[in-house]
C-alpha positions in Angstrom: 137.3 129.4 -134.2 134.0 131.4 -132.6 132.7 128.3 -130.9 136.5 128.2 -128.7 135.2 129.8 -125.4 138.4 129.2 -123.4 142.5 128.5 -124.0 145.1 127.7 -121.4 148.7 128.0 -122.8 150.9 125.4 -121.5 154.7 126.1 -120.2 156.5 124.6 -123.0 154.9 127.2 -125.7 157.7 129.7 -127.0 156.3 131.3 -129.4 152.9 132.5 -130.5 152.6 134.1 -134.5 150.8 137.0 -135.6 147.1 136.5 -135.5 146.8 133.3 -134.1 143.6 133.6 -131.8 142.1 136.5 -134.5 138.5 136.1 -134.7 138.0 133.9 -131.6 134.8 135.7 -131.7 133.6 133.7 -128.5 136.7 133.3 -126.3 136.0 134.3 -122.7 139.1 133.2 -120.4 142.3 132.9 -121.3 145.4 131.3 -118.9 149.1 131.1 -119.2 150.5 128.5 -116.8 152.3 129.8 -114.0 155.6 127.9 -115.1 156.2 129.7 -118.8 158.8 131.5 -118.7 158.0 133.7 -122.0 154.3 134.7 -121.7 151.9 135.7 -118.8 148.8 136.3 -117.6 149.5 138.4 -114.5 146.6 139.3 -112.0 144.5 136.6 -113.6 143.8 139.2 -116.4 142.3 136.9 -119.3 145.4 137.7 -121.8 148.6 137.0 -122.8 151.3 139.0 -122.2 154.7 138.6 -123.3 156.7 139.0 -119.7 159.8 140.3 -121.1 158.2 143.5 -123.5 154.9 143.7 -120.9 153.2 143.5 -124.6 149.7 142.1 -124.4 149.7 140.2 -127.6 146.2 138.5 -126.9 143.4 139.5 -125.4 139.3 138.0 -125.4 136.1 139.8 -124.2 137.0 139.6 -120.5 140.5 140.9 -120.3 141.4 143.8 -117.8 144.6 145.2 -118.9 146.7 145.2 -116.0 148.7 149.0 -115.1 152.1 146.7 -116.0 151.5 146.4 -119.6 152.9 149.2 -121.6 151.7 148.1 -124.9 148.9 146.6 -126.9 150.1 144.3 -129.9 149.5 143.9 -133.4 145.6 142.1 -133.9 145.4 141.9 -129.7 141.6 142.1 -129.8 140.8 140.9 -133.8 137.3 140.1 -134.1 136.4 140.0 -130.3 132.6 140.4 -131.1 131.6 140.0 -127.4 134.0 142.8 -125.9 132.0 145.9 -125.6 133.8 148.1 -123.9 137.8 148.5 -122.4 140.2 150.4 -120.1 143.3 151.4 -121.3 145.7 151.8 -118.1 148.2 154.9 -118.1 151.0 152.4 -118.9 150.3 151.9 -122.2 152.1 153.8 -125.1 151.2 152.5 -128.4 148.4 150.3 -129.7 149.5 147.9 -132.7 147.6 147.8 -136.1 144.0 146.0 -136.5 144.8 145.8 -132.6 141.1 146.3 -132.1 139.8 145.7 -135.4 136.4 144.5 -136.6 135.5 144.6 -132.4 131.7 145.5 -133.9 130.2 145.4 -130.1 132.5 147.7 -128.5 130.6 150.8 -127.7 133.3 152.8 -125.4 136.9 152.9 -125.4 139.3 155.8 -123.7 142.9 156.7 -125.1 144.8 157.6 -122.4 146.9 160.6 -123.2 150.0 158.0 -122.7 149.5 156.6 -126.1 152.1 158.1 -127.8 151.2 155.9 -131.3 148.1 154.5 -133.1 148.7 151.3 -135.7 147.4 150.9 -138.8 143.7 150.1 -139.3 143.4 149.6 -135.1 140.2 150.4 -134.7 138.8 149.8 -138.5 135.1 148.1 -138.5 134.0 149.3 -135.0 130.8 149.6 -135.8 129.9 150.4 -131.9 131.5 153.4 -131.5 129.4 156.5 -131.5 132.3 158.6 -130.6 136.3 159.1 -129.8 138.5 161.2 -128.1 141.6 161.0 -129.7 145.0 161.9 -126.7 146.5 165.0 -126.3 149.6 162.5 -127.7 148.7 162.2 -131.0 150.8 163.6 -133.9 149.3 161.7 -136.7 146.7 159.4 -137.3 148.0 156.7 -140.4 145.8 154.5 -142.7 142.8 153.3 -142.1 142.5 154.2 -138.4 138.7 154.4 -137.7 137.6 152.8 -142.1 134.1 152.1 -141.5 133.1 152.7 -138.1 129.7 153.7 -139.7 128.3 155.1 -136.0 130.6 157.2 -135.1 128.7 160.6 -134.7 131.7 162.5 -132.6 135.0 162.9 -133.0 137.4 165.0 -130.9 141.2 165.6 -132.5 143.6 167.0 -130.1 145.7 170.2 -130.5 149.2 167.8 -131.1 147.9 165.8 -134.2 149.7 167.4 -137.4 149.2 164.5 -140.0 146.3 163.0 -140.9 146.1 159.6 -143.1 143.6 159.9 -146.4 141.5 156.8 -145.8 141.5 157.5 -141.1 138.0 158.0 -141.2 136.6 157.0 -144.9 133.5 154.9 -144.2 133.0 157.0 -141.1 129.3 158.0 -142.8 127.5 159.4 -139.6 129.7 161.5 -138.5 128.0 165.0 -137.6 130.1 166.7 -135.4 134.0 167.2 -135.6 135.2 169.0 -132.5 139.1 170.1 -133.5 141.5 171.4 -130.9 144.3 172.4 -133.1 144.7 175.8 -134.0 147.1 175.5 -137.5 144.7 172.9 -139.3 146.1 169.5 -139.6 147.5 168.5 -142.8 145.9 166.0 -145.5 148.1 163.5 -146.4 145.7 162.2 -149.8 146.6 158.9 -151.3 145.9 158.0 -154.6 144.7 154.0 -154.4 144.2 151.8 -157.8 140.9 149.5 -157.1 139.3 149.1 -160.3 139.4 152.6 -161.1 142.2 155.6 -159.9 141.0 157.1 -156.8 141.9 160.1 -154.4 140.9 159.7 -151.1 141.0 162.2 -148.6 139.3 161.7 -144.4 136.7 162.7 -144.5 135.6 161.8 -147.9 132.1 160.1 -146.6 131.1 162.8 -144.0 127.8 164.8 -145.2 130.3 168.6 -145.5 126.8 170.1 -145.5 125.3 168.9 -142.2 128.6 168.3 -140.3 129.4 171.0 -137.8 133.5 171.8 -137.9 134.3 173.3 -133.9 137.5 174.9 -134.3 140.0 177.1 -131.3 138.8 180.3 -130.8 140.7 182.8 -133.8 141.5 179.6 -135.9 138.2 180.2 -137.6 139.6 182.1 -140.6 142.8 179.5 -140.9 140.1 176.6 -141.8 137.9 178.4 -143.9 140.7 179.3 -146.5 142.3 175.7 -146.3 142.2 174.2 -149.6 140.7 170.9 -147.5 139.1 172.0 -144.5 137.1 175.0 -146.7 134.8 171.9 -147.5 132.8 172.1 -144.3 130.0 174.8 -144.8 129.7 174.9 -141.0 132.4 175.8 -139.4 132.0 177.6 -135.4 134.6 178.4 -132.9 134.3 176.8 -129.6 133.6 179.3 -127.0 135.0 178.7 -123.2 133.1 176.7 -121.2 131.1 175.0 -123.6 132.4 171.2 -122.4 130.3 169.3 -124.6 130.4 171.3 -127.6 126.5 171.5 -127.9 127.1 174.9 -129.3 126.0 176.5 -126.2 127.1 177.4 -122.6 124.1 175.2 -120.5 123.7 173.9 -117.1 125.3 170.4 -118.5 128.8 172.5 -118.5 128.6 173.8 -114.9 127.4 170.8 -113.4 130.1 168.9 -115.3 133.1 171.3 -114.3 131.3 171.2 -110.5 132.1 167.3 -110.6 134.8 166.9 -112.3 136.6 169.6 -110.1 134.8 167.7 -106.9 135.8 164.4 -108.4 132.4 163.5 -107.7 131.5 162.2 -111.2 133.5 160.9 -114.3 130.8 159.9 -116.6 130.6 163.7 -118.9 132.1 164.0 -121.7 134.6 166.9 -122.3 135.6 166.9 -125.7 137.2 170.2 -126.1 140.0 171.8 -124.7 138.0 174.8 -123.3 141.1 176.4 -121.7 143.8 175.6 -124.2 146.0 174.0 -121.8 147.1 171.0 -124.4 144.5 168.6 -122.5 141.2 167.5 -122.6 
């Protein structure tokens, strides 16, 4: 339905079934009457929300996601082409699977460290995204998490992840710099898939190992250079302190973006390693 621009759910509706607005490509404002007694859309936030869980269940290019929701559910944002970018309040502690799938426009999206979870294929076909800072609440990334988001250059896994899924970031063929927090490398959970032919996938099976820079914790280097997986990348560096952007260098873009960040003065660098091993980015 990409021509629907607009919905208004009415107070008799009960029950809404997975999927049922996915790929509303074009949908621009959404309403819940005031009188439903199931489903919401508090603070005139262009979703539904189920009132009882505080699940947003679905949402359209111009939703704000009020602080009061505490999750995002399963296919929430399927096939939004025209939402580009989103805010993902403190409040929130899981996102459902394919929430934001095949959301090709969407260029910038922040975790908050609240997430605690990450569903299956959530972010799959984001072909927008040039990079992603994964929460400091992480512990394992399954599936096909970020399958064929074929711009994303950066990624940034936090020190808490321990799992990763074989196929999280198959597809992912631009990716040229991998900036890893954790100082005991992640484990590889492979998968062996029947499509035609027996295959083993593994991550990063579609990264370039030769161009790809690897940062790793200061004295992990040694840990991921022997690991039968992580061995792959040929360049492999340990982040040094200071060095927020992970450019390889200490440069006046580091001060001036510790300055403002300590003066709250400006929020729009990037820090995408844990310089002082605190747990946070």
């Amino acid at each position: 339905c990409c021509g629907l621009t607009s919905m208004t759910i009415s107070n008799s509706v009960t029950s809404i079934g997975d999927e049922a607005f996915a790929q509303c490509s074009g949908l621009t404002s959404i309403n819940v009457d005031s009188g439903n007694t199931k489903y919401d859309s508090r603070n005139n936030c262009n979703a539904i929300i189920e009132t009882e869980t505080n699940a947003l269940i679905t949402g359209c290019m111009n939703t704000v996601i009020p602080n009061t929701v505490t999750s995002i559910g399963d296919y929430a944002f399927y096939g939004c082409w025209g939402l580009t970018s989103v805010a993902i309040p403190n409040s929130v502690t899981s996102i459902g699977r394919m929430a934001f799938c095949d959301c090709k426009n969407m260029t910038s999206i922040i975790i908050p460290n609240s997430v605690t979870s990450i569903g299956h294929s959530t972010f799959h076909y984001c072909t927008g995204l040039t990079s992603i800072v994964i929460p400091n609440s992480i512990e394992s990334l399954d599936g096909t998490t970020f399958y064929n988001c074929t711009n994303l250059e950066t990624i940034s896994l936090p020190n808490s992840l321990r799992n990763l899924s074989s196929m999280a970031f198959v597809g992912c063929v631009n990716i040229n710099k991998i900036i890893s927090n954790i100082q005991d490398p992640a484990t590889i959970n492979y998968q062996l898939y029947y499509y035609y032919y027996p295959h083993i996938f593994y991550p990063f099976d579609d990264v370039n190992k030769e161009n790809c820079i690897l940062y790793v914790p200061k004295g992990s280097i040694s840990k991921y250079q022997t690991h039968e997986y992580w061995n792959g990348f040929e360049n492999i560096i340990e982040i040094e302190d200071g060095d927020v952007n992970c450019d390889g260098s200490i440069t006046s873009y580091d001060i001036t973006a510790l300055y403002n960040y300590l003066l709250n003065a400006d929020e729009t660098y990037i820090f995408t390693s844990d310089i002082n091993g605190d747990g946070n980015v």
